[in-house]
C-alpha positions as CSV (number, residue, x, y, z in Angstrom):
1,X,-107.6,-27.7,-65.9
2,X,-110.9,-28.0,-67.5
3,X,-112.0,-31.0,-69.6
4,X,-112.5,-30.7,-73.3
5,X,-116.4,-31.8,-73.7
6,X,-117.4,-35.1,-74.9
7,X,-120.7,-34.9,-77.3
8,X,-120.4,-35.7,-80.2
9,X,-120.2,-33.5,-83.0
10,X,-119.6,-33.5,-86.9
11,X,-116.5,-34.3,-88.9
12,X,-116.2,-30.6,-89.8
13,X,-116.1,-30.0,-85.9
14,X,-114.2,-32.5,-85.3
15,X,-110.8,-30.2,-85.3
16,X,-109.8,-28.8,-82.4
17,X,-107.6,-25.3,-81.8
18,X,-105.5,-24.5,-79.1
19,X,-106.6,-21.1,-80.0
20,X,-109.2,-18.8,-81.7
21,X,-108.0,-15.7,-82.6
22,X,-110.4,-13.0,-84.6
23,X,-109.1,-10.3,-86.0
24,X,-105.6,-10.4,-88.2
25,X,-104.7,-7.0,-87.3
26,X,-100.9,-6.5,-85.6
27,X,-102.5,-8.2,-82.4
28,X,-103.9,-11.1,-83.6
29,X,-101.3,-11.9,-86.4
30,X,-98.1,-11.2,-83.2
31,X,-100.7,-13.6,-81.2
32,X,-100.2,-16.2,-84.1
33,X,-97.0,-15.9,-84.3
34,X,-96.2,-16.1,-80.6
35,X,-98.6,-19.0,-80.4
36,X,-96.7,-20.8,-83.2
37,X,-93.3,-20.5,-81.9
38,X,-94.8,-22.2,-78.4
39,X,-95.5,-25.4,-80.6
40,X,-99.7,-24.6,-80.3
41,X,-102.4,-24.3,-83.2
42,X,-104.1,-21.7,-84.0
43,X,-106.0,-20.1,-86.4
44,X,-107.3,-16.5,-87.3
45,X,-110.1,-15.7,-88.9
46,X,-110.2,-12.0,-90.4
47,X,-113.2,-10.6,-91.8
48,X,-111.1,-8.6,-94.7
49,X,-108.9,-9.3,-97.5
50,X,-105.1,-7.7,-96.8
51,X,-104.0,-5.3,-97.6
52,X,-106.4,-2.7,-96.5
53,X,-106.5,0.8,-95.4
54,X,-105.9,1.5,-91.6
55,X,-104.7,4.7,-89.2
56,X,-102.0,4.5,-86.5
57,X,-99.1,4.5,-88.4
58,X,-96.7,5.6,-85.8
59,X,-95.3,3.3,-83.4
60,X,-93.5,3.1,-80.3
61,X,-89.5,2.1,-79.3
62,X,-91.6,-0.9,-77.4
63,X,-93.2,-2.6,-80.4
64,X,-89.4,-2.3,-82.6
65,X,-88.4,-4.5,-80.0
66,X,-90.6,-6.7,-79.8
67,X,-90.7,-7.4,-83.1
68,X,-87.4,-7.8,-82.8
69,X,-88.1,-10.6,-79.9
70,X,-90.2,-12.2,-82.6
71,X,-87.5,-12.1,-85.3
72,X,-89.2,-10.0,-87.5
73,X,-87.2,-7.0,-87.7
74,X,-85.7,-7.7,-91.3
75,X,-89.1,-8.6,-92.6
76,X,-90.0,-4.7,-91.1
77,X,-87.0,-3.6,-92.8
78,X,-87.2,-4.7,-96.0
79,X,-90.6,-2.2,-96.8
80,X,-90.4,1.0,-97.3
81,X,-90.4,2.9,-93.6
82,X,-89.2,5.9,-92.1
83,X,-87.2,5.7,-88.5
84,X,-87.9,7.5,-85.5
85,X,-86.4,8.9,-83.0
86,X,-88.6,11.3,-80.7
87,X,-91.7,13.3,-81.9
88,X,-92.1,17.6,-82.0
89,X,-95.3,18.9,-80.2
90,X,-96.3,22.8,-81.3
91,X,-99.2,24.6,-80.6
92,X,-101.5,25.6,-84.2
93,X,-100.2,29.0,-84.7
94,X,-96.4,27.5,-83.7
95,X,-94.4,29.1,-82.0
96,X,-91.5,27.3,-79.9
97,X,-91.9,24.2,-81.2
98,X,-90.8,21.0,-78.5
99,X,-88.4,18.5,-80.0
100,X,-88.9,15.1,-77.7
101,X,-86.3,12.2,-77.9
102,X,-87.0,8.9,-77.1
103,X,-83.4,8.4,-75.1
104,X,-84.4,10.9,-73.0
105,X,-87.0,8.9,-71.5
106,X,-85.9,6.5,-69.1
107,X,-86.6,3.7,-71.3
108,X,-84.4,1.1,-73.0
109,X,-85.9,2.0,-77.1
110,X,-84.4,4.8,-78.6
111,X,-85.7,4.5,-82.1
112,X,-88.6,2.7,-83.8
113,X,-90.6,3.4,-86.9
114,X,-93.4,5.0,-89.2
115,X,-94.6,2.8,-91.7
116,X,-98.1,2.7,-93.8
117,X,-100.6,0.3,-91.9
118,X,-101.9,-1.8,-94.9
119,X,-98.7,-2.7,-95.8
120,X,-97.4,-3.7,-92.3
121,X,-100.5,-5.2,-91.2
122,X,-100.4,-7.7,-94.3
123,X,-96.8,-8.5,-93.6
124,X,-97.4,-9.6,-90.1
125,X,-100.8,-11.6,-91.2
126,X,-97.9,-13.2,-94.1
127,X,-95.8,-14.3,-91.4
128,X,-98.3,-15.9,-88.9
129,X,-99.1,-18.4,-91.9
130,X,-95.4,-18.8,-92.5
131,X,-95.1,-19.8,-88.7
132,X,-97.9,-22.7,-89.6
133,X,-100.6,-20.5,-88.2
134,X,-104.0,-20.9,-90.4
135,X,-105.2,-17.8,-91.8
136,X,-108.6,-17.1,-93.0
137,X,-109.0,-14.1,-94.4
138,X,-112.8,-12.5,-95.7
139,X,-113.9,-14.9,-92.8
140,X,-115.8,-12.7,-90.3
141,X,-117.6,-14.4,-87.2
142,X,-120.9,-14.2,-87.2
143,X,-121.6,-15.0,-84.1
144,X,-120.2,-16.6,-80.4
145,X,-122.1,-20.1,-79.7
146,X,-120.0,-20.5,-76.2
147,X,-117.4,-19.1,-74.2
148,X,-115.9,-21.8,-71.4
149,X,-112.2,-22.3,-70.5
150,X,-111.1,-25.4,-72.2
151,X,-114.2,-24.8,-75.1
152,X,-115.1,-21.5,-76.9
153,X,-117.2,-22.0,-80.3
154,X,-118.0,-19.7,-83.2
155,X,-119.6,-19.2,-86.8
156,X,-118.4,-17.7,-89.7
157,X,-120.1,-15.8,-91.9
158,X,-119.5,-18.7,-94.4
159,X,-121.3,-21.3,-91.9
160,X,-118.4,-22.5,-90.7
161,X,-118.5,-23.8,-87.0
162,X,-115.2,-23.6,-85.5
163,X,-113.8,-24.9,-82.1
164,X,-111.5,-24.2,-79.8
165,X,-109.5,-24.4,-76.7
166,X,-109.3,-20.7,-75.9
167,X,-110.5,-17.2,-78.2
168,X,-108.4,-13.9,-77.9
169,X,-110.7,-11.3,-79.4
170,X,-107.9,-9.0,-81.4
171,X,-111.6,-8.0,-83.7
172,X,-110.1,-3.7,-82.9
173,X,-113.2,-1.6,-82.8
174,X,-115.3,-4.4,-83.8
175,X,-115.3,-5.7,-80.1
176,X,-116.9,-9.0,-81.1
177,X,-117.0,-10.7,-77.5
178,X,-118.0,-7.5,-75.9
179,X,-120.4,-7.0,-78.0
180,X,-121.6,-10.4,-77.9
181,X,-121.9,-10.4,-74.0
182,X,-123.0,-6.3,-73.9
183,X,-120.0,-5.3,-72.3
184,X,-118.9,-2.3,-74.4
185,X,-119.2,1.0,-72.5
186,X,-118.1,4.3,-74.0
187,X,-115.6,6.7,-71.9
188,X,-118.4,9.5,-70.3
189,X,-116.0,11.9,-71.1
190,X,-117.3,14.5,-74.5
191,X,-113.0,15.7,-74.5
192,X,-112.3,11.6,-75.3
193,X,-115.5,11.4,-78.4
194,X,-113.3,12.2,-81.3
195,X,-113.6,12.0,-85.3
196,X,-110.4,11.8,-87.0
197,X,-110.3,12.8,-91.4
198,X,-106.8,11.5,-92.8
199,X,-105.6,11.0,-95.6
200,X,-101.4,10.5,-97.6
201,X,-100.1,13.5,-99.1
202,X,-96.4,14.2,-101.1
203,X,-94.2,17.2,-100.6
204,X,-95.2,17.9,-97.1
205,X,-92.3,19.6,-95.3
206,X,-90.9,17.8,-92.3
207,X,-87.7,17.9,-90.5
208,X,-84.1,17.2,-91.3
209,X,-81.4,14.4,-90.8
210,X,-82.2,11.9,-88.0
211,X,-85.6,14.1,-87.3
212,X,-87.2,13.7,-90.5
213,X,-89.2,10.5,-89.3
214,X,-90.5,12.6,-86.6
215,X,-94.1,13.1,-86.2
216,X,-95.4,16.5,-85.4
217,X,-98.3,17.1,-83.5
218,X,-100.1,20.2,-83.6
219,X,-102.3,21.1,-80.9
220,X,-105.9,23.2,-80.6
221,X,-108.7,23.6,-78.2
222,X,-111.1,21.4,-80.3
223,X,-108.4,18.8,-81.0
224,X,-104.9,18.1,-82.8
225,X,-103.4,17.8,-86.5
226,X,-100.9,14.6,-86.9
227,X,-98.0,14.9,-89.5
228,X,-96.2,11.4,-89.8
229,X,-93.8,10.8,-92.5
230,X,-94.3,7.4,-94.1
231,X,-91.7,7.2,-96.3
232,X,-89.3,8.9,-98.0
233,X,-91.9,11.2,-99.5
234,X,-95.3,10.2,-98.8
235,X,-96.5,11.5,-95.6
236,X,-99.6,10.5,-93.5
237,X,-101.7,13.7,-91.9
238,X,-104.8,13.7,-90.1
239,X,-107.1,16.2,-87.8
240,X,-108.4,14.9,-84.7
241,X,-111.6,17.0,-83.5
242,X,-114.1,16.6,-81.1
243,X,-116.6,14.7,-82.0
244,X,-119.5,17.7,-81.6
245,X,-117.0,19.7,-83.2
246,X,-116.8,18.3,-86.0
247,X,-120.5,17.9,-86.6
248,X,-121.2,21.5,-86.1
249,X,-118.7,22.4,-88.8
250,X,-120.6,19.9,-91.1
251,X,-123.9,21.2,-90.3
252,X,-123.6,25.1,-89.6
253,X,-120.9,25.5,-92.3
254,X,-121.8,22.9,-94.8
255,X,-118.5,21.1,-94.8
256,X,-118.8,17.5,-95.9
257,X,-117.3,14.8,-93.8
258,X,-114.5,14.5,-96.6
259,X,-113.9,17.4,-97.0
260,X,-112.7,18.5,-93.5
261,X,-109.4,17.8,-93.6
262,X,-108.7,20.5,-96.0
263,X,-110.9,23.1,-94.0
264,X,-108.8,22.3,-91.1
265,X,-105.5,23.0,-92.6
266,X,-106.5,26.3,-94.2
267,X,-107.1,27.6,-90.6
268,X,-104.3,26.8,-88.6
269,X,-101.2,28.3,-89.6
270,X,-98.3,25.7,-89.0
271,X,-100.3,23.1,-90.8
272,X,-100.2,25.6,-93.7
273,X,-96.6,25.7,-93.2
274,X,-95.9,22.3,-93.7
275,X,-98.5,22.0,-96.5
276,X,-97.2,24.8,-98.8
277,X,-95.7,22.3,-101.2
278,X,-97.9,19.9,-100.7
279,X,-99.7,17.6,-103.4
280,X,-102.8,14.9,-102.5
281,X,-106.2,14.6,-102.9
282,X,-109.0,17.2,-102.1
283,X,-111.0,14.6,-100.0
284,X,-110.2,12.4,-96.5
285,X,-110.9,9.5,-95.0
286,X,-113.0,9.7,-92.2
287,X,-112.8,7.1,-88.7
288,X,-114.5,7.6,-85.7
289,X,-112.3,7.5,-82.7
290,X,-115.1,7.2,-79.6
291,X,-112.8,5.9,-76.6
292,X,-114.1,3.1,-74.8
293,X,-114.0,0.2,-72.6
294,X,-115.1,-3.6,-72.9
295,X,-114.2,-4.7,-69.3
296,X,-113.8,-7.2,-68.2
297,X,-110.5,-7.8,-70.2
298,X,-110.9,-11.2,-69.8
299,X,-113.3,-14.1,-69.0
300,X,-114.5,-17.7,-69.4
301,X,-112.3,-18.7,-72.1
302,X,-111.8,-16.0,-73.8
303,X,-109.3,-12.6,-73.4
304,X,-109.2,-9.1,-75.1
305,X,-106.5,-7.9,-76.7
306,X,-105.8,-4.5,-78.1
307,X,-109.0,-2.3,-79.4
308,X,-111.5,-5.4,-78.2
309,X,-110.5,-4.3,-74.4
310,X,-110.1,-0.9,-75.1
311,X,-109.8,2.1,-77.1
312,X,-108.2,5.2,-76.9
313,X,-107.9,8.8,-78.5
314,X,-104.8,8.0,-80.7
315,X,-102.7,11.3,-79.6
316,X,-99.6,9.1,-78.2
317,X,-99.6,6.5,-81.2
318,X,-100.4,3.9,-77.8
319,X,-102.8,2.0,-80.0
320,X,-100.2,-0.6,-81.7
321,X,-97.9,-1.0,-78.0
322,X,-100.8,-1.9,-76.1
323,X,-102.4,-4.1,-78.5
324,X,-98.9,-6.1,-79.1
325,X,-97.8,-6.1,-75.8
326,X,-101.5,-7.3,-74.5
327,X,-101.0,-9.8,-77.1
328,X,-97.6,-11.2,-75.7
329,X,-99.4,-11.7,-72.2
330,X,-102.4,-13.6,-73.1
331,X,-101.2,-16.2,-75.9
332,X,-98.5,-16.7,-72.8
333,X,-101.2,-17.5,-70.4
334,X,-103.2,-19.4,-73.0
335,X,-100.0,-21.3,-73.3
336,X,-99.8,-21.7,-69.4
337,X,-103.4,-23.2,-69.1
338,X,-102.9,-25.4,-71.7
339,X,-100.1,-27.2,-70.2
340,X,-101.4,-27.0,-66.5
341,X,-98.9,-23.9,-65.0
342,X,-102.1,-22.1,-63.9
343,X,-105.6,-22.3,-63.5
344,X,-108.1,-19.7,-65.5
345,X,-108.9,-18.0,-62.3
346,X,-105.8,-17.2,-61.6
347,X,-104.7,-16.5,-65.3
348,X,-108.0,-13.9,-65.9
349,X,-107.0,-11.6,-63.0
350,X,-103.3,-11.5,-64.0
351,X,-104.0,-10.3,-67.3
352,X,-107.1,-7.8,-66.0
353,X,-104.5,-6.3,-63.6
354,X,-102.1,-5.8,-66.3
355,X,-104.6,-4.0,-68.7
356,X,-106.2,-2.4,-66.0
357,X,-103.1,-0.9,-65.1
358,X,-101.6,-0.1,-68.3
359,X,-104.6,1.7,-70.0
360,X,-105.4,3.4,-66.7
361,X,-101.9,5.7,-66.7
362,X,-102.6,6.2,-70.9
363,X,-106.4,7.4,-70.3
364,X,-105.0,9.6,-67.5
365,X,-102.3,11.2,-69.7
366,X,-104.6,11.4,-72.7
367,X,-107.0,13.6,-70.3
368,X,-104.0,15.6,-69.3
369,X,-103.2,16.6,-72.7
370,X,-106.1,18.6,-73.3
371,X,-105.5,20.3,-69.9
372,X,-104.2,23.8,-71.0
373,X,-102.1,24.1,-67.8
374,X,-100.6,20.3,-68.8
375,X,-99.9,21.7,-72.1
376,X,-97.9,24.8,-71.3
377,X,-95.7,22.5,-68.5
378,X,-95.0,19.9,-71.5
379,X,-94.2,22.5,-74.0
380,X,-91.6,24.0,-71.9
381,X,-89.4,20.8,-72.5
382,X,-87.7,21.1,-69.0
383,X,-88.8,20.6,-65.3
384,X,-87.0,20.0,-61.9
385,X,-85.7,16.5,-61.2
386,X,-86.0,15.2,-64.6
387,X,-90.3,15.0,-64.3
388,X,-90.3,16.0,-67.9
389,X,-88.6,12.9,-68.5
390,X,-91.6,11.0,-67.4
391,X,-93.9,12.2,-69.6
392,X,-91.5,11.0,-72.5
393,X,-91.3,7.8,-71.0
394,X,-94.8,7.3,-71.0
395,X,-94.9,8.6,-74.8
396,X,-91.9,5.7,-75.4
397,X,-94.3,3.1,-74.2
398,X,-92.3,2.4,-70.5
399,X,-95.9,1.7,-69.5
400,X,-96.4,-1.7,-70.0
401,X,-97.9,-3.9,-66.9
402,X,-97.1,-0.8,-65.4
403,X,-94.7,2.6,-65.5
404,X,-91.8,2.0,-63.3
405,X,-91.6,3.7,-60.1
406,X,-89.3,6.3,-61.4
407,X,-91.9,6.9,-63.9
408,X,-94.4,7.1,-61.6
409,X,-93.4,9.6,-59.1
410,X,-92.2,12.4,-61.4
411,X,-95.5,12.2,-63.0
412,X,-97.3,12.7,-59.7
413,X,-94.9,15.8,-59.0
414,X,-95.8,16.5,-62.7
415,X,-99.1,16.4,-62.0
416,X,-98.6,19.0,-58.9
417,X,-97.1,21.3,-61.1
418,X,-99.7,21.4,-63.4
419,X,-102.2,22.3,-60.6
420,X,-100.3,24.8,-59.4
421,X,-99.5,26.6,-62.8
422,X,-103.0,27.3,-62.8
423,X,-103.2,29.5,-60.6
424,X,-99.4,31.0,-60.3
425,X,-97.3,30.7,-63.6
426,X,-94.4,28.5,-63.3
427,X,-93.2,28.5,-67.5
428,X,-94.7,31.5,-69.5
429,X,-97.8,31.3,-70.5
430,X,-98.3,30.1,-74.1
431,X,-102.0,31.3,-75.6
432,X,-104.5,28.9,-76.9
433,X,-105.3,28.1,-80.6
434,X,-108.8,27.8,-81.9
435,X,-109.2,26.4,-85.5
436,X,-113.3,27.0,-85.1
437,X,-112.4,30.9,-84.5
438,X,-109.6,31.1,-86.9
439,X,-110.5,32.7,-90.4
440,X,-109.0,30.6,-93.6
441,X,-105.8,31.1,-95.4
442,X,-104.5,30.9,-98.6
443,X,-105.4,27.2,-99.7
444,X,-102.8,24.4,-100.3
445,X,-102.1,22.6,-103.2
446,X,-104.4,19.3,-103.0
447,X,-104.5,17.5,-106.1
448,X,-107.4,14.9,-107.1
């Protein structure tokens, strides 16, 4: 085990954390509560006030339990949230319409949630100060002064030095160690360089009983619509296009950034279905969702967690699971170094190996989706020796260090299939939608 140095420094430096965590997102407030419960001190500095506006608001049977682990299922439960059960995949112009449930997945989680971000995100941050964790909030880092097992120091924006044993970088797309050490490397792969526009709408129509937390997902050639019910009325949707895409739209047919959203939905003729009634404003948010990758996942005192590792194209709401779950992993080998159970050698290449591993079967699937081929074998909802069942485990999160063997195989035979329904059909074909060569429709109701 490293020894803490010896020159002397300032009372204000004088204090000492077991951890540094930045960022005070769902990953870095889970890592504080975690943290806490082991008896250690930490503290997180986050560079906004809560709570704030944030996408991924769909979540996997994975994170429900382990927020159950961390005894925080009532504080979920007491704001307002919708449950979930499976998801529906449908192609724009709809069609047959796939209806996934999460028990059919061999996975343990059956159900988890929806739930706005901002006010889930500041619940979490709540409860890591309840656990004793020190929260600093409008406290970004300004920069990285050193980065050694046993000693990692930083500045705030507020001139703040502050010290540590350990930093787990949960900053999301603000990768502050990678971009400190010039480790941040965009996926070379134009079908992963996205822009999503999103915003909350009322009245949109969803589906019935236990389905009506279910998100739909609408697929196109150039991308995908989201529909996530949030609540019992208000309902998150976005659009998802490629990145080029959508800044041909904005030159060639002078559609503003904000605007998009609504020129999506007048073209693609489910979303206009499940808009009819709908009431929300006439402008979106706009967040730029370029996959990428900050290896290595973990280094000289310091580990990656969540978006600061890595970043992927949202389509399988895997954002929040492998954020969490990376979380769990590190503050448990922070915990180990700091009481001598293993050495930071050994500790970095456990944790690489597990994020390697991990993110490596998500990019792969997140490729496949935009395979036609893949598309018209998932839509069909069946397959021979339950290999459709893989893909839903993967969807459930059974992913995490890695997919189970029986996961595994079936998605290799999956995979077979899918090269060989290109060239000789196996399920009948299903065409493609375009929304750039589909003409408007009648517009829906969007309210200012």
């Amino acid at each position: 085990m490293p020894t803490m140095p010896t020159d002397a420094v300032s009372p204000a430096q004088t204090d000492v954390w077991d951890a540094i965590i930045i960022g005070g997102g769902p990953a870095g407030s889970l890592a504080g509560v975690a943290l806490a419960k082991k008896g250690r001190r930490a503290i997180i500095l986050e560079k906004v006030t809560h709570p704030r506006f944030h996408v991924g608001e769909s979540f996997l049977p994975a994170t429900l339990d382990l927020l159950k682990e961390m005894g925080l299922e009532s504080s979920l439960r007491a704001l307002p949230h919708m449950p979930k059960y499976g998801a529906e995949f449908a192609m724009g112009y709809g069609g047959k319409i796939l209806d996934i449930d999460f028990s059919d997945g061999y996975c343990d989680g059956k159900v988890t949630f929806n739930i706005e971000r901002s006010i889930f995100d500041n619940m979490l941050l709540r409860e890591a100060a309840k656990a004793g964790i020190e929260v600093r909030e409008n406290t970004a880092v300004k920069q990285i002064l050193k980065l050694s097992d046993g000693d990692v120091r930083v500045i705030t924006e507020n001139g703040d030095e502050i010290r540590g044993r350990y930093l787990l970088d949960a900053s999301g797309q603000g990768t502050v160690v990678a971009r400190h050490l010039g480790t941040r490397r965009n996926v070379e792969d134009p079908k992963l360089q996205k822009i999503a526009y999103v915003n909350h709408f009322e009245g949109v129509q969803r589906g019935e009983g236990a389905k009506a937390g279910n998100p739909l997902i609408v697929m196109m050639e150039e991308g995908w619509f989201w529909v996530i019910p949030l609540n019992e009325t208000r309902t998150s949707v976005g659009m998802v296009l490629d990145a080029e895409v959508g800044r041909r739209i904005t030159r060639e047919e002078n559609v503003s950034p904000d605007r998009m959203l609504r020129w999506g939905i007048d073209r693609c003729p489910l979303m206009q279905r499940r808009m009819q009634n709908a009431t929300g404003p006439k402008t979106n948010n706009v967040v730029a969702d370029f996959s990428y990758q900050c290896r290595p996942y973990a280094g000289e005192g310091y580990f990656l967690v969540g978006d600061s590792a890595a970043f992927m194209d949202p389509i399988f709401s895997t954002g929040i699971f492998v954020a969490t779950k990376a979380a769990m992993s590190a503050t448990k080998l922070v915990d180990d170094l700091l009481s001598n159970r293993t050495t930071p050698a050994r500790a970095r290449a456990l944790y690489v190996d597990q994020i390697e591993r991990c993110t490596g079967a998500l990019f792969k699937l997140i490729r496949q989706y935009y395979d036609h081929s893949f598309r018209e074998l998932f839509l069909e909802g069946s397959g021979p020796l339950g290999v459709h069942r893989a893909v839903i485990g993967l969807l459930a999160g059974n992913v995490f260090p890695r997919p189970p063997f029986k996961v595994r195989w079936r998605m290799h035979m999956f995979d077979f299939f899918v090269e060989i329904n290109r060239k000789r059909r196996l399920v009948p074909r299903r065409k493609r939608f375009s929304i750039v060569n589909s003409a408007p429709m009648t517009a829906v109701v969007m309210t200012s």
